[in-house]
Biotite code that builds the C-alpha atoms (Angstrom):
import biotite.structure as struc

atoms = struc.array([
    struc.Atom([3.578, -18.249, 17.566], chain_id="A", res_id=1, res_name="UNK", atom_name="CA", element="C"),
    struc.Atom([4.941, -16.132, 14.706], chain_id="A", res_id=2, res_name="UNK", atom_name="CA", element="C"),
    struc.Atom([3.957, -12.637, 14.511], chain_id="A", res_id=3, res_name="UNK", atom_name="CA", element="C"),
    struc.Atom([2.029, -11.490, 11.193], chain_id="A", res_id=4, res_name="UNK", atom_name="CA", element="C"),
    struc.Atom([3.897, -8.814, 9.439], chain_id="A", res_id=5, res_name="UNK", atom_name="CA", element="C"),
    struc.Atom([3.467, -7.712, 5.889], chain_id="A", res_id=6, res_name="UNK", atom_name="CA", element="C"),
    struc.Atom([5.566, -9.354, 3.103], chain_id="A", res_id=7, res_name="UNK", atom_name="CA", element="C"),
    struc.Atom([7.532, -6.451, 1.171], chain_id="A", res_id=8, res_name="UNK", atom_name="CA", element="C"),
    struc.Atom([8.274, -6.630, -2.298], chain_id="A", res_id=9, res_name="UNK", atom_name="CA", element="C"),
    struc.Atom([10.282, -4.118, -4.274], chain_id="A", res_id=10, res_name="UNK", atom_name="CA", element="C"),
    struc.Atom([9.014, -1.514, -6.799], chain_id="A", res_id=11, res_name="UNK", atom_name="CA", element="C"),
    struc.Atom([10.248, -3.485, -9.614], chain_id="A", res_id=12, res_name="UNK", atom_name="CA", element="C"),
    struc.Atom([8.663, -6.533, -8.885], chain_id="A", res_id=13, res_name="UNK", atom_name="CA", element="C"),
    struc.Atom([5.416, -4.478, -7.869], chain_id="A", res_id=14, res_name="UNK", atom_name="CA", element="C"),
    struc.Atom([5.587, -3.203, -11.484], chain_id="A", res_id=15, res_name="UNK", atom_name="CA", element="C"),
    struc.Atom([5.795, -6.546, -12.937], chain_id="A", res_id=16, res_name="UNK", atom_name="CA", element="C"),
    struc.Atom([2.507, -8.239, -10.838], chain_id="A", res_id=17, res_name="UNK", atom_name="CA", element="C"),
    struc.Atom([0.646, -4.641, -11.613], chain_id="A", res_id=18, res_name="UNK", atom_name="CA", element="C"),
    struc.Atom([1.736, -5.173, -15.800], chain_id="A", res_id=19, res_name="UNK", atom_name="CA", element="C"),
    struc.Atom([-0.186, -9.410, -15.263], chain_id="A", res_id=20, res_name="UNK", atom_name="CA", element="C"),
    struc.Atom([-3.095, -9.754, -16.963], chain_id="A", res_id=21, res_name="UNK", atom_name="CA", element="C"),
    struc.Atom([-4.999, -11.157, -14.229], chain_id="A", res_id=22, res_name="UNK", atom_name="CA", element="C"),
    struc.Atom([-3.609, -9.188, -11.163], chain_id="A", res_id=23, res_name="UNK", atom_name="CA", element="C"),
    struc.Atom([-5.655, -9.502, -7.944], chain_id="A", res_id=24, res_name="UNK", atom_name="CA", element="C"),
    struc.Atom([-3.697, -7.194, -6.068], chain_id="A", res_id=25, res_name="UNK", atom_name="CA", element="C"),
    struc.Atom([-5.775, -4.356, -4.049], chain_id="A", res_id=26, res_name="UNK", atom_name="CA", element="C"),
    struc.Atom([-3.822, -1.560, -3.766], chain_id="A", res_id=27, res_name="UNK", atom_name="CA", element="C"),
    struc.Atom([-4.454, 1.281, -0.317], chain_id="A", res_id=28, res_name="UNK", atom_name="CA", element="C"),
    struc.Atom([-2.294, 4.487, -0.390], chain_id="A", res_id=29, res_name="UNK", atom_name="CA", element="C"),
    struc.Atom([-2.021, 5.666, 3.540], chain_id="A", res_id=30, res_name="UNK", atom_name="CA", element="C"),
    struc.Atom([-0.061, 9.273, 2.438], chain_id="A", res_id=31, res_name="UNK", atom_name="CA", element="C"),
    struc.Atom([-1.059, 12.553, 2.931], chain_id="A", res_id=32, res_name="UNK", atom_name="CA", element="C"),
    struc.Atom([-3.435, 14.826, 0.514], chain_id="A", res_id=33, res_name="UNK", atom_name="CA", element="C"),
    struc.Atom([-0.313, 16.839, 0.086], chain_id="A", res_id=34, res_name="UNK", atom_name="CA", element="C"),
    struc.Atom([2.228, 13.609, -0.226], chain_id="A", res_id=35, res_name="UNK", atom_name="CA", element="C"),
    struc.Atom([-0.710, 12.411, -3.190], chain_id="A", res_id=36, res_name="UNK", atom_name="CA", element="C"),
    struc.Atom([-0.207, 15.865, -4.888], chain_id="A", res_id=37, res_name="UNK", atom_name="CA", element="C"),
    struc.Atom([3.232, 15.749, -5.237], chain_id="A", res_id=38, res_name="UNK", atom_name="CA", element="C"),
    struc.Atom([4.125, 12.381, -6.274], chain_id="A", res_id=39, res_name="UNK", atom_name="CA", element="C"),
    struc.Atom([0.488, 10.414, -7.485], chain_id="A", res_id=40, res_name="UNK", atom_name="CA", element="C"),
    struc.Atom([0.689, 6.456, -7.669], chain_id="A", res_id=41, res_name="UNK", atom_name="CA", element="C"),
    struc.Atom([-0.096, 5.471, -11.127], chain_id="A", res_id=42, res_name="UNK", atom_name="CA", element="C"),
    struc.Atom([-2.287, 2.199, -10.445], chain_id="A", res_id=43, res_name="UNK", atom_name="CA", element="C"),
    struc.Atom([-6.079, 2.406, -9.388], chain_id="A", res_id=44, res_name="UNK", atom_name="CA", element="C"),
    struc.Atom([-5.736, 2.607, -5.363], chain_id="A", res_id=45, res_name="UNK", atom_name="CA", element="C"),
    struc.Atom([-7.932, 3.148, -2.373], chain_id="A", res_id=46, res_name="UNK", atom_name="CA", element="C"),
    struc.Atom([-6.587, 6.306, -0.618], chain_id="A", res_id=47, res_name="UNK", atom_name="CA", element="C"),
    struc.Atom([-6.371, 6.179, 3.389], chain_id="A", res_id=48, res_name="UNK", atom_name="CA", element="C"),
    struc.Atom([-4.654, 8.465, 4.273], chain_id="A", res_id=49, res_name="UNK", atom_name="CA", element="C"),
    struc.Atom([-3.238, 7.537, 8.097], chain_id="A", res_id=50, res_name="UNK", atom_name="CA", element="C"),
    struc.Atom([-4.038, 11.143, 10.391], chain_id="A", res_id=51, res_name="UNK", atom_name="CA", element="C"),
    struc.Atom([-7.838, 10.717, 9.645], chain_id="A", res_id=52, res_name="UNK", atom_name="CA", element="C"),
    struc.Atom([-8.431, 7.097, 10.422], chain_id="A", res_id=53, res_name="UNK", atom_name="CA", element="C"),
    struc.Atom([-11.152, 8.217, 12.136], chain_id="A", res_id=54, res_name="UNK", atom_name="CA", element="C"),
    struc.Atom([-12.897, 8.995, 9.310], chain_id="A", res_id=55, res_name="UNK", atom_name="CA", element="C"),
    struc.Atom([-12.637, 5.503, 7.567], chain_id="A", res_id=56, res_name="UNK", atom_name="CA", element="C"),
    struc.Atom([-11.583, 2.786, 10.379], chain_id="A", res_id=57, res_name="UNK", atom_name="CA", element="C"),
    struc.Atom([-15.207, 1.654, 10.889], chain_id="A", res_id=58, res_name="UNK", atom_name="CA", element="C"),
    struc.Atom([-15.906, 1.294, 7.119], chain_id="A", res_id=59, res_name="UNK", atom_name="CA", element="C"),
    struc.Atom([-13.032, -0.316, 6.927], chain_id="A", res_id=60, res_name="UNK", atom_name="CA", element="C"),
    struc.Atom([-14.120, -3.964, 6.691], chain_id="A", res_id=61, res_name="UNK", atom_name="CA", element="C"),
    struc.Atom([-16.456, -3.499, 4.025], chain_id="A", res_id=62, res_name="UNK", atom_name="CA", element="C"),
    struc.Atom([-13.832, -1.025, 1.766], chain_id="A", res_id=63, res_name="UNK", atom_name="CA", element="C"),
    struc.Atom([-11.676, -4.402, 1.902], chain_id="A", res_id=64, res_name="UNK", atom_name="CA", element="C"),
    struc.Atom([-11.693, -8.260, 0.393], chain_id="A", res_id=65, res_name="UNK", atom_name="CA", element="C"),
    struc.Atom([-10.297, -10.249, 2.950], chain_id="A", res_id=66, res_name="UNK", atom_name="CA", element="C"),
    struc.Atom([-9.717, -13.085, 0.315], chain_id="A", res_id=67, res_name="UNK", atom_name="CA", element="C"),
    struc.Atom([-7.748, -10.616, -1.956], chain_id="A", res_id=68, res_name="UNK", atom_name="CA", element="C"),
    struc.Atom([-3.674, -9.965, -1.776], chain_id="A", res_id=69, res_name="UNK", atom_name="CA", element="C"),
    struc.Atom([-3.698, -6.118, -0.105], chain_id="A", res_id=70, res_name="UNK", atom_name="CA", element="C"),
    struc.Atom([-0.667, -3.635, -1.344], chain_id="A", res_id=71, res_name="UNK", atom_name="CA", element="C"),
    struc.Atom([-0.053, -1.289, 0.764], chain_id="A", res_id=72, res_name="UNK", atom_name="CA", element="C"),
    struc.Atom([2.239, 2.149, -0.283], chain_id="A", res_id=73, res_name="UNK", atom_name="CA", element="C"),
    struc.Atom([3.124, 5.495, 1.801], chain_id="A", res_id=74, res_name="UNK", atom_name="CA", element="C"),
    struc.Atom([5.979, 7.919, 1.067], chain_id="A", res_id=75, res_name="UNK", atom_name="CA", element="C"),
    struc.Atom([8.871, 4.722, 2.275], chain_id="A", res_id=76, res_name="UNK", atom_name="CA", element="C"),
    struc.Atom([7.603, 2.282, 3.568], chain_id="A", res_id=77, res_name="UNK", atom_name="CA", element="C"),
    struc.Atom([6.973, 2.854, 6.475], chain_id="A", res_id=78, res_name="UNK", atom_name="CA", element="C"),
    struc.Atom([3.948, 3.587, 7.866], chain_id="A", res_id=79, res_name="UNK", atom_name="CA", element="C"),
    struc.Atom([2.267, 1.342, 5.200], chain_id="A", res_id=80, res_name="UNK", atom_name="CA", element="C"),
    struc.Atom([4.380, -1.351, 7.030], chain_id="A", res_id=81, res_name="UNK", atom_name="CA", element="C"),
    struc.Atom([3.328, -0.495, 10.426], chain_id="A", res_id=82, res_name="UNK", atom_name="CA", element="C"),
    struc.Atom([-0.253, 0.037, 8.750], chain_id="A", res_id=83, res_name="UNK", atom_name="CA", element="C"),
    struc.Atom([-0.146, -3.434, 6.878], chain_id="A", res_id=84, res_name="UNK", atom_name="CA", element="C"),
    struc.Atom([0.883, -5.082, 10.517], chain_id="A", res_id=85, res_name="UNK", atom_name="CA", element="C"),
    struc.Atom([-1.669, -3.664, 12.272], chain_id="A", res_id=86, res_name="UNK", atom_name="CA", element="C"),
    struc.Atom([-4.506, -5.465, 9.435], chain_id="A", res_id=87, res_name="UNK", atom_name="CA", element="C"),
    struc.Atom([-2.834, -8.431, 9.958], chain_id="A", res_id=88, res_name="UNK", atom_name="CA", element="C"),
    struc.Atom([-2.939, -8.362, 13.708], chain_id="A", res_id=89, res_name="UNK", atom_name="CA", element="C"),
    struc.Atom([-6.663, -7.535, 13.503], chain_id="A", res_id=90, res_name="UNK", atom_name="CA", element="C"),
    struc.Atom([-7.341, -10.730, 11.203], chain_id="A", res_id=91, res_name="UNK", atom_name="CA", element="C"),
    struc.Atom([-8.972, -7.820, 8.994], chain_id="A", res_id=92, res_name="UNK", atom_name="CA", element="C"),
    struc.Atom([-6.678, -9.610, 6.115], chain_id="A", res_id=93, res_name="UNK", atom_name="CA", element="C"),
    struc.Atom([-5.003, -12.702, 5.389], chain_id="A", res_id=94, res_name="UNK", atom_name="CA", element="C"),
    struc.Atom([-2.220, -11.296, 2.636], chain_id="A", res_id=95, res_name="UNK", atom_name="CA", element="C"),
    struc.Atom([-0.820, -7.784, 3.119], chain_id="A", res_id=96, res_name="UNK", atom_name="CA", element="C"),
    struc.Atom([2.341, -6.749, 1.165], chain_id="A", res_id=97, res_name="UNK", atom_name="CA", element="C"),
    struc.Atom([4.293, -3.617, 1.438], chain_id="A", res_id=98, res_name="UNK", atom_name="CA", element="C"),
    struc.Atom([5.693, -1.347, -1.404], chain_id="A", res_id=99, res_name="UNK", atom_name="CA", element="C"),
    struc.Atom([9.460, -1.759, 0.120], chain_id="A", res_id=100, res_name="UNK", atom_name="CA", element="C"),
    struc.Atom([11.016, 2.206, -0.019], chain_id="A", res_id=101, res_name="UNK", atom_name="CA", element="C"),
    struc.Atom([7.807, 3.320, -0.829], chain_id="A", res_id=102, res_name="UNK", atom_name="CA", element="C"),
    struc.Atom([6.951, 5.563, -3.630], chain_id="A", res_id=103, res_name="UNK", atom_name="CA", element="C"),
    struc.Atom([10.466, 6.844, -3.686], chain_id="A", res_id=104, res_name="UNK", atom_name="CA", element="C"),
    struc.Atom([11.493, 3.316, -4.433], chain_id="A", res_id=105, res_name="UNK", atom_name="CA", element="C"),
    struc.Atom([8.702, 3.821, -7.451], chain_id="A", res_id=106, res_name="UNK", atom_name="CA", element="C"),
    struc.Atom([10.129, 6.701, -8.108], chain_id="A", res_id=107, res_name="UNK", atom_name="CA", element="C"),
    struc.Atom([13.918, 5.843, -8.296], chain_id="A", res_id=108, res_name="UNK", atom_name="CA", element="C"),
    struc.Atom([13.755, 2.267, -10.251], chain_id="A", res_id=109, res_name="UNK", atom_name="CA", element="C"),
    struc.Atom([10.557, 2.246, -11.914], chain_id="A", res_id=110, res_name="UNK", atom_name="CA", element="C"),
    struc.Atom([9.044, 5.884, -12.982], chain_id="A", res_id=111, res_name="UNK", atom_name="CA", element="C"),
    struc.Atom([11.089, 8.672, -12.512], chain_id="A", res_id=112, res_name="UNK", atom_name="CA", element="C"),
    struc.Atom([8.287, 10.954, -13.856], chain_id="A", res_id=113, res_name="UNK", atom_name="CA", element="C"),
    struc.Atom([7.357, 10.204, -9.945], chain_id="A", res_id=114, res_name="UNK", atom_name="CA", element="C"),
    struc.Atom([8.591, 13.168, -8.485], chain_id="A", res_id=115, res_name="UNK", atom_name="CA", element="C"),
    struc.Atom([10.293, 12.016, -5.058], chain_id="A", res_id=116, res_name="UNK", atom_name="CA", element="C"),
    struc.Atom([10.034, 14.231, -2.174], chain_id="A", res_id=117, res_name="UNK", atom_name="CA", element="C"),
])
């Protein structure tokens, strides 16, 4: 059996299927307050941020579409990767994809008003 494991894409093609007309994607943000203050993803996203899972893992099934493509972006890439495989693993999604490089990837090729860090 294959293992699930989150399709990455890279920050330019991310920009491009953000910039459709009739994107679908759902985008999470697992970073830090402090990563978030530094260096804010410019797309509408649901932050959750990893050390205080506790806080959101039981809501999670209802903060999430199961029938709807899942983005996921940390700092690079990461622990939105590990984060992404676990959702998979848990049949909590069908479609996860991961922001390959992260926000420094962002940062680098697609806005460098992104401060990386």
């Amino acid at each position: 059996m294959k293992e699930k494991i989150p399709t990455n894409i890279s920050s330019q093609d991310l920009h491009t299927w953000l910039l459709e007309k009739n994107c679908d994607l759902f985008l999470i943000d697992v970073r830090e307050d402090q990563e978030l203050a530094i260096a804010p993803f410019p797309f509408t996203n649901l932050h959750l941020p990893l050390s205080r899972s506790s806080e959101w893992l039981d809501a999670l099934p209802n903060l999430i579409n199961k029938d709807q493509p899942v983005l996921i972006i940390c700092h690079r890439g990461i622990r939105s990767w590990n984060f992404g495989s676990w959702l998979l693993q848990q049949g909590l999604l069908y479609e996860v994809w991961n922001l390959d490089g992260g926000i420094e990837s962002w940062s680098l090729n697609v806005d460098p008003t992104i401060p990386c860090y």
